[in-house]
Every structure is written in C-alpha cells, then in structure tokens.
C-alpha positions as CSV (number, residue, x, y, z in Angstrom):
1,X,-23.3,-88.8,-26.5
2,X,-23.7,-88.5,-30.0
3,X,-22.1,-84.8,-30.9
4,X,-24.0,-82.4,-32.6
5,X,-23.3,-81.6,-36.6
6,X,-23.5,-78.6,-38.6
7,X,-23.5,-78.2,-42.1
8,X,-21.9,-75.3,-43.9
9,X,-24.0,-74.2,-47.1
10,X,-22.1,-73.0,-49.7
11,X,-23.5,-72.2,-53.1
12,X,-20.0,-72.5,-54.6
13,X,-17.4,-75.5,-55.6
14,X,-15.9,-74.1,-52.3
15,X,-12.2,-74.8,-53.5
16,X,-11.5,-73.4,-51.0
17,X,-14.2,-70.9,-49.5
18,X,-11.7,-68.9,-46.8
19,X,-14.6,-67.8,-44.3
20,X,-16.8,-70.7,-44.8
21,X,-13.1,-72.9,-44.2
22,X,-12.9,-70.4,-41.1
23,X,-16.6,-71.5,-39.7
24,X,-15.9,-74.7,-40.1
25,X,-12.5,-75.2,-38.3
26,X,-14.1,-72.9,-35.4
27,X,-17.0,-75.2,-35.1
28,X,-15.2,-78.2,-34.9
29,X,-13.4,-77.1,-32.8
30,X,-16.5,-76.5,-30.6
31,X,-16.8,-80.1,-30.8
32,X,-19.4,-80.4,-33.8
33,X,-19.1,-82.9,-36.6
34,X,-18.7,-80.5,-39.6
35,X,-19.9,-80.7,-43.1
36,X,-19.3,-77.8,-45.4
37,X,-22.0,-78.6,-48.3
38,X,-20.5,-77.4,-51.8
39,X,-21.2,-77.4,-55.7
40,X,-19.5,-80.4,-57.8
41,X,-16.9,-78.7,-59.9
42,X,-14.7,-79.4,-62.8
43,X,-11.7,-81.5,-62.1
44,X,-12.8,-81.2,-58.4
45,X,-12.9,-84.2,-55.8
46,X,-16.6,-85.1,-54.2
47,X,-15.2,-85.4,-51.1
48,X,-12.1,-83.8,-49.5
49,X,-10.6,-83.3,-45.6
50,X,-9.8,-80.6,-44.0
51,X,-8.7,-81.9,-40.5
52,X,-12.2,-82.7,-38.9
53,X,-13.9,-81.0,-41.3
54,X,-15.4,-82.8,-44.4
55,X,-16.0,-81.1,-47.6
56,X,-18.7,-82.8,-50.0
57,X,-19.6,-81.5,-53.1
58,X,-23.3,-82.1,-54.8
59,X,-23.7,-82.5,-58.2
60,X,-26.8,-80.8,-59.4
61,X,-30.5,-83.4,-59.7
62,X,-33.7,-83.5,-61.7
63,X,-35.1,-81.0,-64.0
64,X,-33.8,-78.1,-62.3
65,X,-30.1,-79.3,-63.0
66,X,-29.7,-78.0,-66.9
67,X,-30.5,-74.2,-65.3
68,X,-27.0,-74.8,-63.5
69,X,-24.4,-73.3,-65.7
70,X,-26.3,-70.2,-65.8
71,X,-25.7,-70.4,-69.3
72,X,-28.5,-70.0,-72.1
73,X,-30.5,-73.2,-71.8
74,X,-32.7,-72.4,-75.1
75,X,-32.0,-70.3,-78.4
76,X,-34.5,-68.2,-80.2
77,X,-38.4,-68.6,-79.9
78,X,-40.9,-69.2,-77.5
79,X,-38.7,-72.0,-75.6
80,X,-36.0,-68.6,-75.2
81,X,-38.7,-66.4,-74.1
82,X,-39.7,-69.4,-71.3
83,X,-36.2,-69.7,-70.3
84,X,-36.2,-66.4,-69.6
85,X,-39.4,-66.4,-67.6
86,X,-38.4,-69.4,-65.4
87,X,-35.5,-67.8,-64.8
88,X,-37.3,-64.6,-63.5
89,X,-39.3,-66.3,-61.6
90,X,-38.2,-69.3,-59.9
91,X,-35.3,-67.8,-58.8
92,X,-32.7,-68.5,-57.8
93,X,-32.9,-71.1,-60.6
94,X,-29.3,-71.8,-61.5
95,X,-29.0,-73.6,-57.3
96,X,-32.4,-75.5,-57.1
97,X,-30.8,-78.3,-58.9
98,X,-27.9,-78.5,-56.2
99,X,-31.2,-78.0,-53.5
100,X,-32.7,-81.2,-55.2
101,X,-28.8,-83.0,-54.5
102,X,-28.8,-81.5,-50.9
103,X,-32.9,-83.1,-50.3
104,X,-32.0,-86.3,-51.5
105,X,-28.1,-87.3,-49.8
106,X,-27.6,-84.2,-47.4
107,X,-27.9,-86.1,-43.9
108,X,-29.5,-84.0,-41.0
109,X,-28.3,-81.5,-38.8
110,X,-28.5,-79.5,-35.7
111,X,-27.1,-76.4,-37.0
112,X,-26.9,-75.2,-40.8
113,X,-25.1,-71.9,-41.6
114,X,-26.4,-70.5,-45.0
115,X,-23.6,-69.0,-46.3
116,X,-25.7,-66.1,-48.8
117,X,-29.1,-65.6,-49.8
118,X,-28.8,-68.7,-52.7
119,X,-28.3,-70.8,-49.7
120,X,-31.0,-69.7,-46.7
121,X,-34.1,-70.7,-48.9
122,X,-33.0,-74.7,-48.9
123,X,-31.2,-74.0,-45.4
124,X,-34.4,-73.6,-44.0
125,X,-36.2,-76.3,-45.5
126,X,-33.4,-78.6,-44.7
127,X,-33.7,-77.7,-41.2
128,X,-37.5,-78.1,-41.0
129,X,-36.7,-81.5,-42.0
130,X,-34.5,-82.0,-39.2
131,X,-36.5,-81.1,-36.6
132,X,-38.7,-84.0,-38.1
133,X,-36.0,-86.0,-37.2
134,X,-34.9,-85.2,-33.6
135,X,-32.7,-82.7,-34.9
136,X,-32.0,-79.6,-33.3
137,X,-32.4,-78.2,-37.0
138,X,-31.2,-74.4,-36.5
139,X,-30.4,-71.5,-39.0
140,X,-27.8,-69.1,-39.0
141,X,-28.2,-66.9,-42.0
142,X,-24.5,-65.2,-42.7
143,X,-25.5,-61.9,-44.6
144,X,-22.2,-62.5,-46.6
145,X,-23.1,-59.3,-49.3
146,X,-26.4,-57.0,-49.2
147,X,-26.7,-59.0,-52.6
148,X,-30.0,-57.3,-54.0
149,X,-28.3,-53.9,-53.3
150,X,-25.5,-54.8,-55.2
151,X,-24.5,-54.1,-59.3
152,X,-24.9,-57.7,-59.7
153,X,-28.9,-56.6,-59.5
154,X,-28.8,-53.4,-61.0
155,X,-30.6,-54.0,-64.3
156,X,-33.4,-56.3,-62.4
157,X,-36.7,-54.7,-63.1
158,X,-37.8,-52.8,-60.3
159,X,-41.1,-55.1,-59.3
160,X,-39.3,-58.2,-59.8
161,X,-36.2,-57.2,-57.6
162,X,-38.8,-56.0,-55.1
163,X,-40.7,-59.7,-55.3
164,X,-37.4,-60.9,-54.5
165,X,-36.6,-58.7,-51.5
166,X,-40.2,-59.4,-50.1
167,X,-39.2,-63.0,-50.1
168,X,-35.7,-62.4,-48.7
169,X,-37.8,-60.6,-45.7
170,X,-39.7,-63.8,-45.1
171,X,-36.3,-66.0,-45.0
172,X,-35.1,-63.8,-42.7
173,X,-38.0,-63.9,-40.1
174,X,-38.0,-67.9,-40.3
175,X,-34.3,-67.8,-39.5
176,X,-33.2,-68.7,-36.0
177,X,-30.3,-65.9,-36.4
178,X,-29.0,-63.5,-38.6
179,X,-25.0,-63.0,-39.1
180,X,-23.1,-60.5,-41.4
181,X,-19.4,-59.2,-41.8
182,X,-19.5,-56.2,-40.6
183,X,-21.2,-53.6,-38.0
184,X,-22.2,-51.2,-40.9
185,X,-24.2,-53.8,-42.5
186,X,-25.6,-55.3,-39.4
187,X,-27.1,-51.6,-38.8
188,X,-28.2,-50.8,-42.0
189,X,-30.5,-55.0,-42.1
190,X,-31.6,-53.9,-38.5
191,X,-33.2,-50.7,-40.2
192,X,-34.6,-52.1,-43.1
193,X,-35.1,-56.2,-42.1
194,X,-38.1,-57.4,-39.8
195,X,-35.2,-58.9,-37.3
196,X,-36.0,-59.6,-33.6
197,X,-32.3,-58.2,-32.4
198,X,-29.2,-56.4,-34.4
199,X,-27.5,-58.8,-36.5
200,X,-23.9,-60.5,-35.3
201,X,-21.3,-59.3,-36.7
202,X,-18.6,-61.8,-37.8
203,X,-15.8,-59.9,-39.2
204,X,-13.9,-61.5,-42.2
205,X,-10.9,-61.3,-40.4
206,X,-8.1,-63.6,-40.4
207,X,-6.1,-65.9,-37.4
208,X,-3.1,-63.7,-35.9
209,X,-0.2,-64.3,-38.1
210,X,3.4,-63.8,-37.1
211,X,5.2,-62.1,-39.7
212,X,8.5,-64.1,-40.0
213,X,11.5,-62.2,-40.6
214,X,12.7,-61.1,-43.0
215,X,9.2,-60.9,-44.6
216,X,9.0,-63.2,-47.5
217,X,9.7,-62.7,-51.1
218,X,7.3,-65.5,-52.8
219,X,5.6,-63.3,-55.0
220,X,9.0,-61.8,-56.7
221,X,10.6,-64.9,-56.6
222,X,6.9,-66.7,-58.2
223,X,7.4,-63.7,-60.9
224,X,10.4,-63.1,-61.5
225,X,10.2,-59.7,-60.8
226,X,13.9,-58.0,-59.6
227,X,14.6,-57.0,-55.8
228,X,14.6,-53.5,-56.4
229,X,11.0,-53.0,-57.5
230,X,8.3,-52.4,-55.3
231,X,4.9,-55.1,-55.7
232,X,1.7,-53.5,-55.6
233,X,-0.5,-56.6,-55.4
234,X,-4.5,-56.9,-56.3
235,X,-5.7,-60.6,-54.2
236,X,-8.9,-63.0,-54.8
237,X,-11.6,-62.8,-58.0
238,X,-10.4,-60.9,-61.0
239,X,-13.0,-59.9,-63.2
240,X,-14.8,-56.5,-64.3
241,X,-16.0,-53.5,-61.8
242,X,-12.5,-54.6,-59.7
243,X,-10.2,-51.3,-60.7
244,X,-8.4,-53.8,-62.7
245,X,-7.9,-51.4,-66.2
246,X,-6.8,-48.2,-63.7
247,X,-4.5,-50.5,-61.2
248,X,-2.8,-51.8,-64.6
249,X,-2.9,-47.9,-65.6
250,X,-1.7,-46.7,-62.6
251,X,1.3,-48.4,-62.6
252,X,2.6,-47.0,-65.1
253,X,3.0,-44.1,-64.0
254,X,5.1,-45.4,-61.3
255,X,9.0,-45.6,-60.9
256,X,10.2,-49.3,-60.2
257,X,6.9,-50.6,-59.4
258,X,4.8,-53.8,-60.8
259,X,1.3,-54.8,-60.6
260,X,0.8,-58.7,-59.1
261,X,-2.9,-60.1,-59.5
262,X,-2.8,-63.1,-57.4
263,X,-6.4,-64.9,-57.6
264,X,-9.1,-66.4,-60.1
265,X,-12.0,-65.4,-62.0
266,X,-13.8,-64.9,-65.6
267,X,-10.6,-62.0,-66.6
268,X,-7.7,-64.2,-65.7
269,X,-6.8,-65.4,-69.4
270,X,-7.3,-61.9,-70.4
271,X,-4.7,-60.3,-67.7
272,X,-2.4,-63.0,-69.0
273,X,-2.9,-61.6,-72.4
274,X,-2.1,-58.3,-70.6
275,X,1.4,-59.9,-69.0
276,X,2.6,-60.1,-72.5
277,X,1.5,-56.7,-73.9
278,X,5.1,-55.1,-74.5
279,X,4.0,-51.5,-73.4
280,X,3.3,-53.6,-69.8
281,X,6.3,-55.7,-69.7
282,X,8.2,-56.5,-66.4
283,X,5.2,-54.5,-64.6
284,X,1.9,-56.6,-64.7
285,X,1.7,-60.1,-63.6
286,X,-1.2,-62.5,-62.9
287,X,-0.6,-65.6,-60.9
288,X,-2.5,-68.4,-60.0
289,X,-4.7,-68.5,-56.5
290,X,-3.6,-70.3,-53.2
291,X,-5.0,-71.9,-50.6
292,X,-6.0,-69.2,-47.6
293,X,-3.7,-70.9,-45.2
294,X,-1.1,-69.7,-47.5
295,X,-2.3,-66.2,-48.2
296,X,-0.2,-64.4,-45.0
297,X,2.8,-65.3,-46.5
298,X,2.5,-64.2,-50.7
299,X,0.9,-61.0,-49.2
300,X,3.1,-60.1,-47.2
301,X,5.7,-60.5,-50.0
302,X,4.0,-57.5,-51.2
303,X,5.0,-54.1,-50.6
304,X,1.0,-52.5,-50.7
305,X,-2.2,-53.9,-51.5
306,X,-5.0,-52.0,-53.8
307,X,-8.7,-52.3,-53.4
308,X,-9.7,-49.6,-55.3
309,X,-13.1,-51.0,-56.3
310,X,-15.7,-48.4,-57.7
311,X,-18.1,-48.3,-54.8
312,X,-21.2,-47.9,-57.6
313,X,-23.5,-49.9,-55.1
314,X,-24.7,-50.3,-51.5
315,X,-23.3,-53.6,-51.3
316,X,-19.7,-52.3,-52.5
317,X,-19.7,-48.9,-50.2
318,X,-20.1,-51.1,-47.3
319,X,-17.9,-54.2,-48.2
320,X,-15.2,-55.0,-46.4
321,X,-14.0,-58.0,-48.3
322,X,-11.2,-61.4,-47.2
323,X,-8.5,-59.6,-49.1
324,X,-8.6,-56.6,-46.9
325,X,-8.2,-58.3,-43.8
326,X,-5.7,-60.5,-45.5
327,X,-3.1,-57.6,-46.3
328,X,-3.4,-56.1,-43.0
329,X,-3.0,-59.4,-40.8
330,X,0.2,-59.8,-43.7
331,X,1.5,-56.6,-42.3
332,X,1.3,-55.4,-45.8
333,X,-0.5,-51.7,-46.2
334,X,-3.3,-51.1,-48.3
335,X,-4.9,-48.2,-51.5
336,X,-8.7,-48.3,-50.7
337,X,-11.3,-46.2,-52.6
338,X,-12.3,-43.3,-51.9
339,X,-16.2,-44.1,-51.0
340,X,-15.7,-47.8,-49.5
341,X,-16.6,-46.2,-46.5
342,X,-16.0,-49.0,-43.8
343,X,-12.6,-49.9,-45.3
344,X,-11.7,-45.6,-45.4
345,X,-12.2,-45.6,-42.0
346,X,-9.9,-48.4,-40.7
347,X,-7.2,-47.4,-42.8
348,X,-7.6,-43.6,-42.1
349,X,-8.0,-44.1,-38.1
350,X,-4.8,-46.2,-37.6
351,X,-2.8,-45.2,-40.6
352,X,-2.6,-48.2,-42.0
353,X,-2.3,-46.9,-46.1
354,X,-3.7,-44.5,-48.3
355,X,-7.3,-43.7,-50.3
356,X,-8.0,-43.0,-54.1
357,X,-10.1,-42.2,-56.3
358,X,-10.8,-46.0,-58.1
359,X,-11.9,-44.0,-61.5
360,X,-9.0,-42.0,-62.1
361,X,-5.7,-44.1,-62.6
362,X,-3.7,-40.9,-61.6
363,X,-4.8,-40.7,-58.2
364,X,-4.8,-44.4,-57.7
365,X,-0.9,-43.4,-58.6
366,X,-0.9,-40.8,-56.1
367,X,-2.1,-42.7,-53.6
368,X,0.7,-45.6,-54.4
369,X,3.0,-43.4,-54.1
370,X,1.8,-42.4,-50.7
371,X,2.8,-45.4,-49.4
372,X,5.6,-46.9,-51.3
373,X,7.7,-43.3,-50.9
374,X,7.8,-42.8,-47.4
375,X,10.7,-42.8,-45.7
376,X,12.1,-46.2,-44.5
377,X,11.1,-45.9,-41.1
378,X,7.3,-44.1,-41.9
379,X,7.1,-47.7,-44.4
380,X,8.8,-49.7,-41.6
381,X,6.3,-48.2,-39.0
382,X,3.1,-48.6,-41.3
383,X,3.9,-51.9,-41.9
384,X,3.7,-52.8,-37.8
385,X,0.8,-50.8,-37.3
386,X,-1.0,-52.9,-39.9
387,X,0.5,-56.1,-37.8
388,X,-0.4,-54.5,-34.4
389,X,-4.2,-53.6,-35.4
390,X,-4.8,-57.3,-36.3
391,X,-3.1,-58.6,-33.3
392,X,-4.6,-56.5,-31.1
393,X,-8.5,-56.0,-32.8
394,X,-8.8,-57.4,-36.4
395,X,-8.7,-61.2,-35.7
396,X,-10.6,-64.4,-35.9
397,X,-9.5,-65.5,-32.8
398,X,-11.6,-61.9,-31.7
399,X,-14.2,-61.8,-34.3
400,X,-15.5,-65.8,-33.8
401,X,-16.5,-65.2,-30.3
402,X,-20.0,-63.3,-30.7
403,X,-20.6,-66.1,-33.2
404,X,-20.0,-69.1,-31.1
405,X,-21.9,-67.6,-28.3
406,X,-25.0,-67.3,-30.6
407,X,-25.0,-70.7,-31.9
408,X,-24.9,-72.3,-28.3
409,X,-27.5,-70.4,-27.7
410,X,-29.0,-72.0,-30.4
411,X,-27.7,-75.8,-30.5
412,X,-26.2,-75.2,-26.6
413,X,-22.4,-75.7,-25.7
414,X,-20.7,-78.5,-27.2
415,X,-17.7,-77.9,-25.0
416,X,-18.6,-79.4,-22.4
417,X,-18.4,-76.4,-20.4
C-alpha cells in the first residue's frame, strides 16, 4: 500500500522552520511520506533530511522570479510606477515565482499544510491538481499570524487591504480545514471568517523537555559573560517593533545583569555594533541562532526571558509566538508586555514571570527585577512551575492531538489503527 504524502508549504528558506519541523516529524510519524516545501536560499542546500522528513527548497521560475527579493525591481519612471502597481495588485508577488517552481517539480499529494496566507493560494491549486491525479489532494490552512491585521499591513490603503481580505475569505471557504496557534485567534477567525466549524487550535508549544541538572550554562560560557550575572535573554528574529532599544535600555538599569539576543534577522549586524558600544560593555550580547532541537538547553541557560513586544496590532495582542513556549518548556521564566493579552494571562494565572510596559525601559526594569530578586526559593519555585505547566498542559505531545485527528478525518488514519 502506497502511503499517503503530505507536503509542508513554507514561504521561507525554512532553515529551520521550528513548527513547520514540528508538523512534519508528527506526520511522519503518522506514517506519511513528508515533504516540507521551502524557498532556495543563499548558501543553503536544495535538499536536506531530517530523519524521514525531506526538506527541498525551490528556486524561484519564469517572469514572476525578479519580484522575489522584494527588492525594487525598477528605478524612476513609468517602469517604477508599474512595479509598484503589479506589486499592489498581483499580490503576493514576491512568492508566485517560487508557485511557478512548486507547479512545475512539486510532485502530488494527499495532504498539503499551507503554512500562512503566502502559501494557501498555491496550496490550493496544488491540491486541485492532485485530486486530478488520484490524490486525496487536501488543505489544511495553519492561520500562523492574523497577517492583514498585523503592522506589517498598516500603511496598506484601506481598499486594497480590503481586496486582499475579501480574497483571503475565499481561500478560506475552499480550504478543507482551518488551523491556528492559539484559541484566542481561533475565536476571533470564527467571528469574522465564513468557516464551517471553529478553527483547531495547534499551540506552538514544544516536546516535554527534562531539564538536566544542574541547568546548563551555554549561553555564559558562548559569551563569556561571568557566573555571577544574571542573563536576561531576547530568542528568535531580531529586527525593529521587537522591544529591542528598551530591553538594551532596561538593562542598564540593572545590578549584575546582561542582555543575550540569541536569533537572526535584518538588526543582527547592528546589535553587534551595539556589543561593542563601551557605555554597553559586558551587558549586551547577540549570538548566532540554533537549531530548535537545541533551543531547551541555551534557554534554559538563561535566568528570564523578555517578550516585551509593543502590542501596536491585532496580530501582536494575540500572538503567542515559538519563543514563549520555548522559555517556559526551558524552565526559564518570562517579562511579557503589558497588552499581549494571551501570553499576560498564562504567565499571570500560574505565576510563571512578570508583565511590563514594552514602551517604557523602566518598567521593563521593574519587571526584571521582579523576577531575578526573588528570593532563592520564590526563583527556585518559579522556575518548576514553568517546567510543571509544560509537562502537564503546554506540550506538543498535547497540542498535536486535535491536529492529527483532523487530518485523518481528512486523508483517514495512516496508522493503521
């Protein structure tokens, strides 16, 4: 019996993409062949293993390919003024060249998880091509951000970002299912979407992790930074609207205490810049990304995590982002902002860290503080509690289930069972 694939769309190089690594390894091990379907990068393989699970990445095709970049394709003139039309309105412009890859080499499946609105539009034509085929040809659409309600969109015109939620409404009534990452999201798409049932939630939560003791030190030893100061760590993209400037502010005004931005992004040569300001010595530190499988361990080398992001959007109030989850399954506690509402309320209900103002460096400080001058055994106790939670309620092993169950009730079980 042949067994039936899926294939993981992911409008990124994917190197790696933690939840989209996290489907994939979950659906294998439901017995599909898996294919997580990426963006050709820089200095990147094509093809790469991940135990069954094959990553391939597409370089962008045909005359949609020079949009790619999403850099400025024409300078001055009418040909500018074009750009910027096409742009407008055949968007998302900068992917269809990587749809034209995925048409032309991406073999057929039963099941294709569109990881993001720049990935349901070709998902779904994909899967219409399937079904041509004998294919089951399914789609799971994984609300991964409530992206046109997000700062990202904010200076969109208001009748083009409407054009663009209109056909985001239509996607989402040809999709065989709807999945998103957390229940506050799921309710507030089952209010505004034309969806036949309440999304599923998938929770970007991470497999149980047993902290080894003692905890690890990686990140101290990584920066050099001496035992007897605390490590207030920022994880995953660095770039602007992150609470970067007031994190690096913030510490400052703290005793012993230095701020560790482990991840990637557009402001990672400028917060090395920033390592080497003298009024920031010995306190601010960016270090290089690691794979997610390794993530438990550098985090919990921390002694509190910050996501004090300014929640200046929908999308950001209700996030509840991988580097969340990450800190608390490391056992290590976490500042959240004041107004990231679904975040507030896990960390307020179990006591699992402190919230801040994101805007005002001092109270991000205060906050810090909170946490990192405790008494031994308040820290000590915070620390399990944030272990306990994700053992007990926050964990993939948990959070996959709903999911599996609706894809065999859209591909049927492939266990067998």
């Amino acid at each position: 019996m042949t067994r039936p694939r899926a294939v993981l769309l992911v409008a990124n190089e994917a190197a790696p993409y933690s939840r989209g690594l996290r489907v994939a390894r979950s659906l294998a091990e439901q017995g599909f062949e898996v294919e997580i379907a990426a963006v050709t990068g820089r200095d990147l393989p094509a093809e790469e293993h991940d135990g069954d699970v094959m990553l391939r990445r597409y370089r962008p095709r045909g005359r949609w390919a020079r949009y790619a970049t999403g850099r400025p394709t024409a300078r001055g003139g009418f040909a500018r003024y074009r750009d910027m039309a096409v742009k407008a309105f055949a968007w998302p412009v900068h992917v269809r060249g990587w749809w034209e890859a995925l048409r032309r080499d991406l073999p057929p499946a039963d099941l294709y998880h569109a990881f993001g609105i720049l990935t349901v539009p070709i998902a779904l034509e994909l899967a219409a091509a399937a079904r041509r085929r004998g294919r089951a040809g399914r789609v799971v659409y994984d609300v991964i951000d409530v992206i046109l309600e997000s700062n990202n969109y904010a200076t969109v015109p208001a009748p083009l970002l409407a054009w663009y939620s209109r056909r985001e409404r239509r996607w989402v009534r040809r999709a065989d299912a709807i999945v998103t990452v957390n229940d506050a999201i799921a309710d507030h798409l089952a209010q505004v979407w034309p969806v036949r049932e309440r999304p599923t939630v998938l929770l970007n939560c991470q497999p149980r992790w047993k902290a080894p003791e003692p905890r690890p030190d990686l990140i101290r030893k990584a920066a050099g930074i001496p035992p007897e100061r605390r490590v207030v760590l920022f994880l995953g993209r660095l770039g602007r609207e992150r609470g970067l400037e007031e994190a690096a502010d913030a510490i400052l005004r703290l005793d012993e205490a230095a701020l560790v931005m482990l991840g990637f992004g557009a402001w990672a040569d400028r917060l090395r810049e920033r390592d080497a300001d003298p009024r920031y010595a010995g306190r601010h530190f960016t270090l290089p990304a690691v794979h997610p499988d390794d993530v438990p361990a550098w985090t919990a080398s921390a002694d509190v995590s910050v996501v004090a992001v300014p929640a200046n959007s929908l999308n950001q109030r209700l996030s509840s982002p991988n580097k969340f989850w990450e800190s608390l399954s490391a056992g290590t506690p976490v500042v959240v902002g004041r107004d990231l509402v679904v975040m507030r309320s896990i960390v307020e209900a179990d006591g699992l860290g402190a919230v801040a103002d994101p805007a005002d460096p001092d109270d991000v400080a205060r906050a810090l503080r909170e946490v990192l001058d405790q008494p031994t055994g308040a820290y000590v106790a915070m620390r399990r509690r944030c272990l306990e939670v994700t053992r007990d309620r926050y964990n993939w092993e948990t959070a996959v289930v709903p999911y599996l169950e609706t894809v065999a009730g859209l591909v049927g079980d492939t266990t067998g069972g």
